[in-house]
MARBA-3410 file (N, C-alpha, C, O; in Angstrom, 1 decimal):
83
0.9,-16.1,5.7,0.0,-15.1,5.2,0.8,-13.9,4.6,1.8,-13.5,5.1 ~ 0.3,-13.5,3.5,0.6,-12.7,2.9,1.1,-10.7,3.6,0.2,-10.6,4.5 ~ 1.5,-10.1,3.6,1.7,-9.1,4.2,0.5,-7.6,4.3,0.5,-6.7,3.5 ~ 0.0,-7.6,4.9,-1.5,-6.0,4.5,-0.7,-5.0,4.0,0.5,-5.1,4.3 ~ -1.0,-4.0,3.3,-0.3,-3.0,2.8,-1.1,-1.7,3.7,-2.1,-1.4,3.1
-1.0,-1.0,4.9,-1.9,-0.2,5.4,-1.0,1.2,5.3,-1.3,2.2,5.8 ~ 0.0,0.9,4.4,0.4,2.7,4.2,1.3,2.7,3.3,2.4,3.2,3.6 ~ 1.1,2.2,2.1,1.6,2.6,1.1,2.3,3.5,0.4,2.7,3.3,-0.7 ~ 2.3,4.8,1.1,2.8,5.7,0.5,4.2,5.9,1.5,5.2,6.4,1.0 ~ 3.9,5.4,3.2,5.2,5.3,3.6,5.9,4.0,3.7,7.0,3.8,4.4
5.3,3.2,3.0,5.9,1.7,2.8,7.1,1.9,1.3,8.2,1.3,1.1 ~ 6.5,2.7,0.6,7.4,3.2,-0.6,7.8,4.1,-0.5,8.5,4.0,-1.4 ~ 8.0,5.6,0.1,8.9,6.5,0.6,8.7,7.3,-1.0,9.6,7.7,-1.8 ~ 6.8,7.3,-1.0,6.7,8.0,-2.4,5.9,9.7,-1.5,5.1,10.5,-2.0 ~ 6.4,9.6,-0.5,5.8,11.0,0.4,5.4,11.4,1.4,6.2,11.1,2.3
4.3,11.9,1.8,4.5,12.3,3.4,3.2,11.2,3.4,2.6,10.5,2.5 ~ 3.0,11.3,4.8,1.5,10.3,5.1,1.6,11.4,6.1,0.8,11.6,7.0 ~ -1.0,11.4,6.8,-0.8,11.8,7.7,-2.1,11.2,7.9,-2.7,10.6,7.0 ~ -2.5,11.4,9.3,-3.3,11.1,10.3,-4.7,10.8,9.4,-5.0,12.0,9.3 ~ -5.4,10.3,8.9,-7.0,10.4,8.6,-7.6,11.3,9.3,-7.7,11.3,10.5
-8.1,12.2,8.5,-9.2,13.6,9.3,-8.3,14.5,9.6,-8.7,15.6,10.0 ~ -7.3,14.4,9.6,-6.2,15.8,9.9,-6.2,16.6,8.8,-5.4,16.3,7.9 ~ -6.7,17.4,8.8,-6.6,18.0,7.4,-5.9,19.8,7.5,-5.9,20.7,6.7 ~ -5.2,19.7,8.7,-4.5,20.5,8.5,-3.2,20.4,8.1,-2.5,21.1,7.3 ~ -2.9,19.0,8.9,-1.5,18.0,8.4,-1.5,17.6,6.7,-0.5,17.5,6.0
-2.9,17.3,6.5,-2.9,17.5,4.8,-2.4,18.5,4.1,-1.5,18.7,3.3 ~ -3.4,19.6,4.9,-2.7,21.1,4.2,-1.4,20.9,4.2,-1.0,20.3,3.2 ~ -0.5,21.3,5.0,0.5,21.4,5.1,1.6,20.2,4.6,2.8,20.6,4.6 ~ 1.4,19.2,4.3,2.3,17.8,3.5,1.8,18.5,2.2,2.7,18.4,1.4 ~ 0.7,19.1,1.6,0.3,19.1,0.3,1.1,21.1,0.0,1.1,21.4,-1.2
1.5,21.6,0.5,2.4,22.6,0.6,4.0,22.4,0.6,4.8,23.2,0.2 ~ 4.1,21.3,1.3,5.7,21.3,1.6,6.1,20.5,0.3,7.1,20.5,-0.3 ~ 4.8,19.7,0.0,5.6,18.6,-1.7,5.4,19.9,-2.6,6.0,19.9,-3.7 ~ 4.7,20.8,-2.4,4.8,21.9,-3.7,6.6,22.5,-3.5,7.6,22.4,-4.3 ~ 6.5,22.9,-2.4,8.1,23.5,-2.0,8.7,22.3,-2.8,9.4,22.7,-3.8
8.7,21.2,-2.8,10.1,20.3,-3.0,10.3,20.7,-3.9,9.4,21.3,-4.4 ~ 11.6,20.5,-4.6,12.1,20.2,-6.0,11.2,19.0,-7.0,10.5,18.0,-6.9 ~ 11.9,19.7,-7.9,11.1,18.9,-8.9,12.0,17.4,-9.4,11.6,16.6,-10.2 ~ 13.1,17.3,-8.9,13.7,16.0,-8.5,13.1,15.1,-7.9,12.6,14.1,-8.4 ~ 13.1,15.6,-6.2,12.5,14.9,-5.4,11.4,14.6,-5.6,11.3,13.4,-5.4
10.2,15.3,-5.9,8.8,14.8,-6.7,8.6,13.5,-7.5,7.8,12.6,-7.5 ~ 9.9,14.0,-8.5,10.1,12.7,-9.4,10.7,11.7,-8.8,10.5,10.6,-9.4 ~ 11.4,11.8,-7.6,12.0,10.7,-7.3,11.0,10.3,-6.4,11.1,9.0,-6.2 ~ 10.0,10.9,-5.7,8.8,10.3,-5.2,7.7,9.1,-6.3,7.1,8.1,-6.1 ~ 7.9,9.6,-6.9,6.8,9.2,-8.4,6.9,7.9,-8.6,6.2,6.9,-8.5
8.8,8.0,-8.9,9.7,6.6,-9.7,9.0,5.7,-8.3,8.1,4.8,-8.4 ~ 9.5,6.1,-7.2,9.6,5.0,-5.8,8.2,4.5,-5.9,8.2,3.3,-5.6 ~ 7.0,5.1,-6.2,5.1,4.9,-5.7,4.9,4.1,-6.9,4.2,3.2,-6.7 ~ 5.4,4.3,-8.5,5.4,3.7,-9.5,6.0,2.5,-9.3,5.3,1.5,-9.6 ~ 7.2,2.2,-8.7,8.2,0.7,-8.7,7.4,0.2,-7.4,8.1,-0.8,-7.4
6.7,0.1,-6.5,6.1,0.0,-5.3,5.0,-0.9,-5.9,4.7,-1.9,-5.4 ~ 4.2,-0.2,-7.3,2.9,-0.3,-7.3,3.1,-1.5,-8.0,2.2,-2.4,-7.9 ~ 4.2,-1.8,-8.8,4.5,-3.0,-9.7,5.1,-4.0,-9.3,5.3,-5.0,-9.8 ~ 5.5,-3.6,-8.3,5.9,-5.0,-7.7,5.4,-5.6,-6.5,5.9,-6.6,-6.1 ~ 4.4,-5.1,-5.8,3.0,-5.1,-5.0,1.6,-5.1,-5.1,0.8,-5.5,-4.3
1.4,-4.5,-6.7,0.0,-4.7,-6.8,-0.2,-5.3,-8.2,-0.9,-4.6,-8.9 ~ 0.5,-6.5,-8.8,0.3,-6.4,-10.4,-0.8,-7.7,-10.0,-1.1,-8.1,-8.8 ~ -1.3,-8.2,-11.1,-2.7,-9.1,-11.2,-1.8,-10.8,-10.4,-2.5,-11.8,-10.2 ~ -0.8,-10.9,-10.3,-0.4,-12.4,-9.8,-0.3,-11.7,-8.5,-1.3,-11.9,-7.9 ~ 0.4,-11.1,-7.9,0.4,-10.8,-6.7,-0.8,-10.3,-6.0,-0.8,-10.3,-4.7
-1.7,-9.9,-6.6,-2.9,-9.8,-5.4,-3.9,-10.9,-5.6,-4.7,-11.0,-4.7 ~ -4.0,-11.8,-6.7,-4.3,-13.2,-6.6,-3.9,-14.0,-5.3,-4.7,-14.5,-4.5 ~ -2.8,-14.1,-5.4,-2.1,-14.7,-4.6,-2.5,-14.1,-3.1,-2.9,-14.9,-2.2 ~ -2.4,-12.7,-2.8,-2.9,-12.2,-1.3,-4.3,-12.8,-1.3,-4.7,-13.0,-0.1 ~ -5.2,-13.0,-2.1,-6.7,-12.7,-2.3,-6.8,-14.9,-1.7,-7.6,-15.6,-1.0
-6.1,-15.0,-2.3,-6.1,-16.8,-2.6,-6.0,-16.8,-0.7,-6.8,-17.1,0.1 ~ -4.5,-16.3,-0.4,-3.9,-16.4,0.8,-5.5,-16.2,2.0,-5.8,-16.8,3.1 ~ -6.3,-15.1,1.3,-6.9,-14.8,2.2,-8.2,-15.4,2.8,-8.6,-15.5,4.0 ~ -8.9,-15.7,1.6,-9.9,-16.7,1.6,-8.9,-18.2,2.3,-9.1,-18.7,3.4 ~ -8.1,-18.7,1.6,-7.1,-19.5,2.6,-7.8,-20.1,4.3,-8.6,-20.9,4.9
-6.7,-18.6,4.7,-7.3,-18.4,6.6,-8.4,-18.1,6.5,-8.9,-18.5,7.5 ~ -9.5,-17.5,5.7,-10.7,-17.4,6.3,-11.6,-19.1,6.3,-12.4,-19.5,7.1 ~ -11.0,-19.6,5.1,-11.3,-20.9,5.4,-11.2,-21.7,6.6,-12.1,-22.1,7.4 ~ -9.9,-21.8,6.7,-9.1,-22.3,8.0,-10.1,-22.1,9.2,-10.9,-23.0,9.6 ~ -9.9,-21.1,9.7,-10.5,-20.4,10.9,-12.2,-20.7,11.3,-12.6,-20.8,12.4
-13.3,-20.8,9.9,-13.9,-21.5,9.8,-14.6,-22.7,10.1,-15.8,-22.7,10.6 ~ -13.5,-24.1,9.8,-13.6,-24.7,9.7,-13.8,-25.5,8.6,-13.6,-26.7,8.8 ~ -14.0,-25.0,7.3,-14.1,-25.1,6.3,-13.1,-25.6,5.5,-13.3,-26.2,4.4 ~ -11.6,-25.3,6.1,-10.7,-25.4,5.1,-10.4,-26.6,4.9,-9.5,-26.7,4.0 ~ -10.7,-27.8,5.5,-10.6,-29.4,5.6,-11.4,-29.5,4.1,-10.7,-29.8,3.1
-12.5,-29.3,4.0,-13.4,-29.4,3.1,-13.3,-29.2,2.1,-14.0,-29.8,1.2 ~ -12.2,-28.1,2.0,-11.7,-27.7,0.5,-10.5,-28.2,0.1,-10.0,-27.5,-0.8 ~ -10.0,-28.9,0.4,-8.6,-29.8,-0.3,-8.7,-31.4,-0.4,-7.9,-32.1,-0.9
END
């Protein structure tokens, strides 16, 4: 099976993550990337950019999407049926 992507932004080290509904932890991640340099920004950007293309282009989420119907076959019963 293909891998879930459930945090993408700290799976690519393109910035801070925080809690769902924290929104003070938002505040505050959305204040400290203003502080950063404008290097590190960019060097956030390049990382979430090369991340996005080599994890989400049209063959690679075929392929997760294929994978996934796959096991839901499987598990089913169904997937006899289909080969």
């Amino acid at each position: 099976m293909l891998p879930v992507f459930k945090q993408p932004v700290k799976e690519a080290c393109a910035g801070p993550t925080v809690e769902p509904g924290n929104e003070a932890a938002l505040a505050d991640a959305i204040c400290n990337l203003v502080k950063e340099t404008v290097k590190k920004r960019q060097k956030m950007g390049r990382a979430a950019r090369d991340y996005v293309e080599k994890n989400c282009n049209y063959s690679y989420l075929a392929l997760k999407f294929a994978s996934t119907l796959n096991e839901v076959a499987n598990k089913s019963g169904l997937g006899s049926q289909l080969k």
